[in-house]
DSSP file (Angstrom, degrees, kcal/mol; ACC not computed):
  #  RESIDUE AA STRUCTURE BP1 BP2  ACC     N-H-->O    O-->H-N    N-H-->O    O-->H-N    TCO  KAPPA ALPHA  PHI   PSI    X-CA   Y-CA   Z-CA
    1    1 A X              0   0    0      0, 0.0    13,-0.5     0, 0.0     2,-0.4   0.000 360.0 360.0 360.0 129.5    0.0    0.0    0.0
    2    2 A X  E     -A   13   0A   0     11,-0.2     2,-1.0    12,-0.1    11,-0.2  -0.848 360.0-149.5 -82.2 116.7    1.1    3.4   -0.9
    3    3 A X  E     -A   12   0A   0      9,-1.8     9,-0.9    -2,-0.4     2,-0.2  -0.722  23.9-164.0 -81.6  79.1    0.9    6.6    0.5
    4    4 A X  E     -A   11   0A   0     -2,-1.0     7,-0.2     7,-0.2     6,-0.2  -0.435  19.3-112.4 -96.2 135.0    0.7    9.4   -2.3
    5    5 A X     >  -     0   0    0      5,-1.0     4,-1.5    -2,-0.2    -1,-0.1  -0.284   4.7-135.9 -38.2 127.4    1.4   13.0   -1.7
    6    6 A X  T  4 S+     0   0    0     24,-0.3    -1,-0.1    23,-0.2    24,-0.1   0.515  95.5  38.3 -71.7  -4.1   -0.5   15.6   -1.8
    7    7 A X  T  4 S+     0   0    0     22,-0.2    -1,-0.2     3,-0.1    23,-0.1   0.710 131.8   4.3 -86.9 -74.5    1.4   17.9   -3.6
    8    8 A X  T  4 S-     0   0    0      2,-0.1     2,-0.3    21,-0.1    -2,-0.2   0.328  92.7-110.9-115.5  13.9    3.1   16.1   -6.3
    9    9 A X     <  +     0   0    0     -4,-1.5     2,-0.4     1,-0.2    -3,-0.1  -0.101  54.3 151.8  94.3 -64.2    2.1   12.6   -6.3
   10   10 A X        -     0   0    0     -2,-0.3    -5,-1.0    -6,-0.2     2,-0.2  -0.323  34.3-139.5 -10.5  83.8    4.6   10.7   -5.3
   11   11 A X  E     -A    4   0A   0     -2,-0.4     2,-0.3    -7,-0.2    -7,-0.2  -0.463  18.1-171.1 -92.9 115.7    3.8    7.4   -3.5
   12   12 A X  E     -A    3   0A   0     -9,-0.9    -9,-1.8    -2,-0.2     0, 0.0  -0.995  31.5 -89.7-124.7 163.3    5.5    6.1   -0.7
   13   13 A X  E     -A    2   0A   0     -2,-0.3   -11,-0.2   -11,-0.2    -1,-0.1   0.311  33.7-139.9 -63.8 146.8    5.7    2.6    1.5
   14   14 A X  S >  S+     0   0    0    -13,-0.5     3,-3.3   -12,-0.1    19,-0.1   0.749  97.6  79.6 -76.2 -29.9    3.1    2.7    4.4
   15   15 A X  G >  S+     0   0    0      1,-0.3     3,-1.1   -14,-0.3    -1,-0.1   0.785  80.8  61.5 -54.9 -20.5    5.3    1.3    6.2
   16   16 A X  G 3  S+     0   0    0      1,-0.2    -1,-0.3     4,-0.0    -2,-0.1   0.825  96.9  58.8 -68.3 -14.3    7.1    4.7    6.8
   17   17 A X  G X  S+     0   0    0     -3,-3.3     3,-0.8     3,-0.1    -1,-0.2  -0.148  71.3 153.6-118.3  37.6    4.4    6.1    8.4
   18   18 A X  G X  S+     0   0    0     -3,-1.1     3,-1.8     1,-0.2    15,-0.0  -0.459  81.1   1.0 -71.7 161.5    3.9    3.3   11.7
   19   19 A X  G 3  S-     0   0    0      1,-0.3    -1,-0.2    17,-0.0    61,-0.0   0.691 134.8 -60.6   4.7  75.4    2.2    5.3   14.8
   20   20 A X  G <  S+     0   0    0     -3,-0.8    -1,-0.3     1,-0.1    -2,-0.2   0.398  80.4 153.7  48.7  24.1    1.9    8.4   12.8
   21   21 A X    <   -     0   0    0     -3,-1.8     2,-0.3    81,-0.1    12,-0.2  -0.064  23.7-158.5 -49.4 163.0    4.8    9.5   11.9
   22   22 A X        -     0   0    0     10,-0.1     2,-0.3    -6,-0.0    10,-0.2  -0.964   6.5-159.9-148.8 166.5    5.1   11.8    8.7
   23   23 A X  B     -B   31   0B   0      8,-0.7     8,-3.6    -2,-0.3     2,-0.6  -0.903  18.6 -81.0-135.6 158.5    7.7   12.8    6.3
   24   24 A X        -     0   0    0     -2,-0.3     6,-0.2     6,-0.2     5,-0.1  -0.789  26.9-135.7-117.4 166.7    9.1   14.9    3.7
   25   25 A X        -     0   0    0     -2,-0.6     5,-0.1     4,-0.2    -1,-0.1  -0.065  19.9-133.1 -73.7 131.9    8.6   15.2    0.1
   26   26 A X  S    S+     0   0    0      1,-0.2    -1,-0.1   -16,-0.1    -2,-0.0   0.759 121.1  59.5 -57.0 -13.9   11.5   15.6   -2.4
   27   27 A X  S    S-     0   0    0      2,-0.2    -1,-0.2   -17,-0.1     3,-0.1   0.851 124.9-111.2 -85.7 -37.4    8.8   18.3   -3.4
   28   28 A X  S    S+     0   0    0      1,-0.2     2,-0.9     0, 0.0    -2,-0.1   0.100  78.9 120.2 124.2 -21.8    9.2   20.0    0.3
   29   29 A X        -     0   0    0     -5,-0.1    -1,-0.2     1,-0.1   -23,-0.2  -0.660  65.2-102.2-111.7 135.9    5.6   19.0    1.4
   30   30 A X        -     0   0    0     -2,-0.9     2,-0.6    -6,-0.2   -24,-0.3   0.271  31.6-156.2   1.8 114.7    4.6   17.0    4.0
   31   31 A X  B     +B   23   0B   0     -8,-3.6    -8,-0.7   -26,-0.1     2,-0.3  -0.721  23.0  81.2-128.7 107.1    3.6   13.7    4.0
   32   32 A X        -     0   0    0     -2,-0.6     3,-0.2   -10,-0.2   -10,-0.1  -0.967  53.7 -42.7 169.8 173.2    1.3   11.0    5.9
   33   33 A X  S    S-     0   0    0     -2,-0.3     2,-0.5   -12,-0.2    -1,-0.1   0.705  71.5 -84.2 -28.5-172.9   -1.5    9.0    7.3
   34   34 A X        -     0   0    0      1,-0.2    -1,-0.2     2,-0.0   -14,-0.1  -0.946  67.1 -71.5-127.8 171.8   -4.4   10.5    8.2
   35   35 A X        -     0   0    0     -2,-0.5    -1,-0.2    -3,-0.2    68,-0.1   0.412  38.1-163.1 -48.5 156.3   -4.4   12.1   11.9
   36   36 A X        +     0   0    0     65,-0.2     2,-0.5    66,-0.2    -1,-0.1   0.633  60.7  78.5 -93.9 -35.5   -4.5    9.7   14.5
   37   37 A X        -     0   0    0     65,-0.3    68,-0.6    44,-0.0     2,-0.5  -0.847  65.4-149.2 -99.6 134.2   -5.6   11.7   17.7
   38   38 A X        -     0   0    0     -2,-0.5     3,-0.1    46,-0.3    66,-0.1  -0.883  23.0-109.1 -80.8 127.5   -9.3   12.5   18.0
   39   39 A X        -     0   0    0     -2,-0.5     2,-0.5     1,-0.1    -1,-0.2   0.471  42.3 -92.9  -3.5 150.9  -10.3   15.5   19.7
   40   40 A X        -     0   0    0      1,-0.1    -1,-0.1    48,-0.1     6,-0.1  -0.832  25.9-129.6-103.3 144.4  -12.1   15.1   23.1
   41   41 A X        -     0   0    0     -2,-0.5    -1,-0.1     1,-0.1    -2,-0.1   0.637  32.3-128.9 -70.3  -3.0  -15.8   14.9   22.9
   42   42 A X  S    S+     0   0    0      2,-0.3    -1,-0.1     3,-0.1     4,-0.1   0.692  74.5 121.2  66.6  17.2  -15.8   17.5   25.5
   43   43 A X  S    S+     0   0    0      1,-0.2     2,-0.3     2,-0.1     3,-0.1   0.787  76.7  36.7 -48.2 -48.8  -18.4   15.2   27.7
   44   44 A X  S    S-     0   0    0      1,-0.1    -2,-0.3     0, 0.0    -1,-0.2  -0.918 108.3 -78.5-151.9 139.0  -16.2   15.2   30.2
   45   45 A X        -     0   0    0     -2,-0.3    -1,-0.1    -3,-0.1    -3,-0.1   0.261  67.2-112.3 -31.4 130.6  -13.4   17.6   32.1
   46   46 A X        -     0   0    0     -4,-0.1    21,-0.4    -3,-0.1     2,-0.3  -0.425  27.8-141.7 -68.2 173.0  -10.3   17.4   29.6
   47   47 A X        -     0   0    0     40,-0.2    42,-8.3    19,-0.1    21,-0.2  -0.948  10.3-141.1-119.0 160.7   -6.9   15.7   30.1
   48   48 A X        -     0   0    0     19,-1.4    42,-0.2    -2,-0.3     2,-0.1  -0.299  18.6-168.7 -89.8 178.4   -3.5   16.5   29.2
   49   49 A X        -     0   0    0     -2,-0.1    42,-0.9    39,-0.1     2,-0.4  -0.465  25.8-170.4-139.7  93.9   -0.4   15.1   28.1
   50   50 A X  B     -c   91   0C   0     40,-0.2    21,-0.7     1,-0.1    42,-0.1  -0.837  13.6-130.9-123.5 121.8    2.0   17.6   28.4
   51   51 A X    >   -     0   0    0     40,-1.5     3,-0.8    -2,-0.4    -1,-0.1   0.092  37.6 -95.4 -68.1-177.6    5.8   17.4   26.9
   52   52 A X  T 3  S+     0   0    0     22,-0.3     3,-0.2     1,-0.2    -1,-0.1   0.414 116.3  67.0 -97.4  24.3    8.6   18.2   28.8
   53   53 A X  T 3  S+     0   0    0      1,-0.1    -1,-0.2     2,-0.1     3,-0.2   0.685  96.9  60.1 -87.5 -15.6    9.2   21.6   28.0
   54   54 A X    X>  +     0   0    0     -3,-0.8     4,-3.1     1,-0.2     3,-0.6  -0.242  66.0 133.1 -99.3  20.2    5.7   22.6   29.8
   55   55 A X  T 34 S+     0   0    0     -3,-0.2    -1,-0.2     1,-0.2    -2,-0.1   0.843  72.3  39.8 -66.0 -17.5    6.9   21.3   33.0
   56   56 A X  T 3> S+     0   0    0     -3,-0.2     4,-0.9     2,-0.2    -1,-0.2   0.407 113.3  53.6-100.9  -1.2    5.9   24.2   35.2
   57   57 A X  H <> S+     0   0    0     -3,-0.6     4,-1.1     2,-0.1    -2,-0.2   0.660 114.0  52.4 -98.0 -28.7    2.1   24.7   33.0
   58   58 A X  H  X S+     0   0    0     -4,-3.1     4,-1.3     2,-0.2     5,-0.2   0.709 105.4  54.9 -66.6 -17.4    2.0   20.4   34.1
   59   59 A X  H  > S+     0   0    0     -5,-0.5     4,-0.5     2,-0.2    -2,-0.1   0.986 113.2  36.7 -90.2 -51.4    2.6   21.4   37.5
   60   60 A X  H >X S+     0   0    0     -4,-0.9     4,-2.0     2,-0.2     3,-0.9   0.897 107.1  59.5 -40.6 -61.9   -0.3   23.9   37.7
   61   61 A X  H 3X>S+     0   0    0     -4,-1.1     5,-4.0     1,-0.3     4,-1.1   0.870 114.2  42.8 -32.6 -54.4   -2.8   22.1   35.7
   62   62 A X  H 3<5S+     0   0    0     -4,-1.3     3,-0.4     1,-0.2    -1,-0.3   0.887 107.9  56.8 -71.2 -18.2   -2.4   19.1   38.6
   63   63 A X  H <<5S+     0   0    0     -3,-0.9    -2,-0.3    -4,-0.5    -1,-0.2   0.903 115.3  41.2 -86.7 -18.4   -2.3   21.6   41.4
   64   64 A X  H  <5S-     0   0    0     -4,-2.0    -1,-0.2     2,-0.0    -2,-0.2   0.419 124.3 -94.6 -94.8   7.9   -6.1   22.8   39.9
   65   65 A X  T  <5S+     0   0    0     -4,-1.1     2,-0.3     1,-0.4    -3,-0.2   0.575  77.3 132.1 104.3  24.3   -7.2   19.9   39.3
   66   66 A X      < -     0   0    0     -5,-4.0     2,-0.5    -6,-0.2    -1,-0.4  -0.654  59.4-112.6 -98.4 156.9   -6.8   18.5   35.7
   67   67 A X        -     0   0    0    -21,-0.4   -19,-1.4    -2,-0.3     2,-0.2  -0.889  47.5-161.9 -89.5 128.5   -5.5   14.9   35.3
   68   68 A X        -     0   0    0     -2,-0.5     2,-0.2   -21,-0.2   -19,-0.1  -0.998  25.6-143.9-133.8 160.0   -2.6   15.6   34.0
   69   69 A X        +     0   0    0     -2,-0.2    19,-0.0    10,-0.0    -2,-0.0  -0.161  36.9 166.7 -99.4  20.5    0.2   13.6   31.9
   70   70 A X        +     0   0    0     -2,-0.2     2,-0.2   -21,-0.1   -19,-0.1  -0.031  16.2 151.0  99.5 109.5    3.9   14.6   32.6
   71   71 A X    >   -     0   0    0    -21,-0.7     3,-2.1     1,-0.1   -19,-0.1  -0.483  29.7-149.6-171.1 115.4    7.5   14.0   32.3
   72   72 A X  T 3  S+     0   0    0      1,-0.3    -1,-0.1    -2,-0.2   -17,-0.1   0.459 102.5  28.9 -63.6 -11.2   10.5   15.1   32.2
   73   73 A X  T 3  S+     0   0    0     -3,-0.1     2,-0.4     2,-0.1    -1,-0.3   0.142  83.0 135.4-107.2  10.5   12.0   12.9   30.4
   74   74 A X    <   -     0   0    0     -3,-2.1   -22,-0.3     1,-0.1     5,-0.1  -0.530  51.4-118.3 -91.7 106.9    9.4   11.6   28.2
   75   75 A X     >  -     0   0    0     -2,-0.4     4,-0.7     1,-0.1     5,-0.2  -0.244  19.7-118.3 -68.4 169.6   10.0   11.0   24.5
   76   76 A X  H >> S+     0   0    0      1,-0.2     4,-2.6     2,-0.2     3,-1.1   0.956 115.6  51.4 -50.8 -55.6    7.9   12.8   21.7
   77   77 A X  H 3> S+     0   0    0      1,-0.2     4,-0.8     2,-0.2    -1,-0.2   0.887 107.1  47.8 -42.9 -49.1    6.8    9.1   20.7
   78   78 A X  H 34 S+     0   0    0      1,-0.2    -1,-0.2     2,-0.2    -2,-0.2   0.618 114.1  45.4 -99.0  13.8    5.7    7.9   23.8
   79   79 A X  H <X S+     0   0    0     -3,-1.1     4,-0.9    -4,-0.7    -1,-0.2   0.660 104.1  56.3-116.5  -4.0    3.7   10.7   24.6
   80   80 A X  H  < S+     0   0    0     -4,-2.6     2,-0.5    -5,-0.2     4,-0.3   0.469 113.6  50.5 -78.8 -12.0    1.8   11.2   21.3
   81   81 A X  T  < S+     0   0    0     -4,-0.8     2,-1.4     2,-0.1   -44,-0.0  -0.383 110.0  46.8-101.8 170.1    0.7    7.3   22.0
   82   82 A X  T  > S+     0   0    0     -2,-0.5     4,-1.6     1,-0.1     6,-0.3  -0.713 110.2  48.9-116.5 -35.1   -0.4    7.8   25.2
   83   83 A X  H  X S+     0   0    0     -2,-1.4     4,-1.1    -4,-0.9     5,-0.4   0.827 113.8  55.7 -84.1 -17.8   -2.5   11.1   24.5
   84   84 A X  H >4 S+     0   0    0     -4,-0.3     3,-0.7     2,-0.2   -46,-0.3   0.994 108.8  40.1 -56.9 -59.6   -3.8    8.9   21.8
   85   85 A X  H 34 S+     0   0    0      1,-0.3    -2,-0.1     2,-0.1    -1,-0.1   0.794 123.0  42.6  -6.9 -71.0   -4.9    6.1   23.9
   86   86 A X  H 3< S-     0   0    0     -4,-1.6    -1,-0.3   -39,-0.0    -2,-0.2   0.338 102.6-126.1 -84.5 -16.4   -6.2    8.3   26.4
   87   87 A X    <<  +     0   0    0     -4,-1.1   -40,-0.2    -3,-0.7    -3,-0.1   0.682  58.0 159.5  80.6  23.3   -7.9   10.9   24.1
   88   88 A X        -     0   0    0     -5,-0.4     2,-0.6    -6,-0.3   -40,-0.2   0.082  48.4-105.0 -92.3 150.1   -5.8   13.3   26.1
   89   89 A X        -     0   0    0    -42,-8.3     2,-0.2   -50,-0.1    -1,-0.2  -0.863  31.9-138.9 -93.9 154.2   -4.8   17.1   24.8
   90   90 A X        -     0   0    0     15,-2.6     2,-0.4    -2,-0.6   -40,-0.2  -0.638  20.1-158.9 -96.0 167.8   -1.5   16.8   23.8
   91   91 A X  B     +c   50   0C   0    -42,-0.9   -40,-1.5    -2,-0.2     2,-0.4  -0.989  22.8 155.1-141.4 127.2    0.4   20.3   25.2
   92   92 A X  B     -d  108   0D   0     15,-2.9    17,-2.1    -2,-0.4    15,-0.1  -0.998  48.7-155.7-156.1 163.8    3.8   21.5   23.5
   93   93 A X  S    S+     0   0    0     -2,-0.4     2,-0.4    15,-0.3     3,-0.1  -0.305  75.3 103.0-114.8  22.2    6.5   24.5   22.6
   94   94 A X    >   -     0   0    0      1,-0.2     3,-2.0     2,-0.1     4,-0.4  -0.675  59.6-161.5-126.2 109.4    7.8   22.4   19.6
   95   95 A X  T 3> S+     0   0    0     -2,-0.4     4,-0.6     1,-0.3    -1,-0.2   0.479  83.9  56.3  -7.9 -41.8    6.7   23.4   16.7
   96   96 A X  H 3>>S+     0   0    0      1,-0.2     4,-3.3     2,-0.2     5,-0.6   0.659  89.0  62.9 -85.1 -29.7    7.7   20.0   15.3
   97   97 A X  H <>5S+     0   0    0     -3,-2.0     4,-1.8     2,-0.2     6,-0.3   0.926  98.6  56.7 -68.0 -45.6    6.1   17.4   17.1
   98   98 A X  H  >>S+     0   0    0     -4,-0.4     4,-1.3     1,-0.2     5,-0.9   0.909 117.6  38.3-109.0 -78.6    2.6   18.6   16.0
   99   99 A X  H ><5S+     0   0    0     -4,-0.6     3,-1.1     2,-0.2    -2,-0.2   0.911 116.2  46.0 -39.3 -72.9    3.9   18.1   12.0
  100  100 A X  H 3<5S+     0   0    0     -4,-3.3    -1,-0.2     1,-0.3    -2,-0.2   0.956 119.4  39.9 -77.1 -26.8    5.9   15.2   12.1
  101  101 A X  H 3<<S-     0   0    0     -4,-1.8    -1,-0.3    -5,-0.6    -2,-0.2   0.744 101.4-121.4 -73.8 -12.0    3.5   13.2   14.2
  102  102 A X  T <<5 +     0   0    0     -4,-1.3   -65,-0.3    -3,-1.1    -3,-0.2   0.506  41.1 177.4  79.6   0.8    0.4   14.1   12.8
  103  103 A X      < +     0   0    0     -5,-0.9   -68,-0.1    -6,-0.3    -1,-0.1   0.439  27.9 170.6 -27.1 157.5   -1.4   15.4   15.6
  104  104 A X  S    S+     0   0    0    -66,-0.1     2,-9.9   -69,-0.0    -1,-0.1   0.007  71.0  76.7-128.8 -68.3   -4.8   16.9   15.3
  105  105 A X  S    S+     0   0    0    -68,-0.6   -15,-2.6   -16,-0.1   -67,-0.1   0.339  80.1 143.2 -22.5  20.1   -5.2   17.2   19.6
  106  106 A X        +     0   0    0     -2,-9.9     2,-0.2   -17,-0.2   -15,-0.1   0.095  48.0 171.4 -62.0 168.7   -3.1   20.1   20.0
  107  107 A X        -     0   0    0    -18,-0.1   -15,-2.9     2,-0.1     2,-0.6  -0.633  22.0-154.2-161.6 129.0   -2.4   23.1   21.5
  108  108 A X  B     -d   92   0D   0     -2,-0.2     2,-0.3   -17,-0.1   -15,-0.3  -0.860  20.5-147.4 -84.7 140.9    1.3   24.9   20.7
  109  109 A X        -     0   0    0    -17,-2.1     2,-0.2    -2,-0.6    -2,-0.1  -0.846   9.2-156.1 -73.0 126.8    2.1   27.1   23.7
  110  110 A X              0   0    0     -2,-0.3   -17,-0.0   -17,-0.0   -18,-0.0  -0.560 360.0 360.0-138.4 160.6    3.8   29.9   22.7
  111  111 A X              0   0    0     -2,-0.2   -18,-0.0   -18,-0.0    -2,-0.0   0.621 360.0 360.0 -75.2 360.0    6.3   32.0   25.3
């Protein structure tokens, strides 16, 4: 199975694209699946997942009462799977994670 660009065409292996990863195009544009994290239905209080650049915005969040998701050490991977799982917002300052992972469940935090 193939994966075609959106841009130019250009098909590549699915296999590049395991837990939502994405890539780029000889062209320059983006490429992969399609997003993986749903949105929360907003039923119910949200939760976080929060990378480790946000460690003092995790710290709050617990101290007011959000389940939140945390670590200081935590790779990009295993916390984009775990706010998937968990239906979690994901929380970040990198610009990158959001793009190469495919996120939809964001929110970039800006200084």
């Amino acid at each position: 199975m193939a994966v075609p660009c959106p841009r130019c065409g250009r098909e590549y292996d699915v296999t590049l694209f395991q837990f939502g990863r994405t890539i780029h195009c000889t062209c320059g544009a983006r490429v992969g699946l399609e997003k993986r994290i749903r949105l929360p239905d907003g039923s119910e209080p949200p939760t976080f997942a929060v990378d480790a650049m946000l460690g003092g915005l995790a710290r709050w969040l617990r101290i007011v009462g959000y389940d939140t998701v945390y670590g200081p050490r935590i790779e990009d991977e295993a916390l984009v799977r775990r706010a998937a799982d968990e239906g979690r917002w994901l929380l970040t300052r990198d610009a990158r994670l959001p793009r190469e992972w495919s996120v939809e469940g964001y929110l970039l935090v800006e200084a």
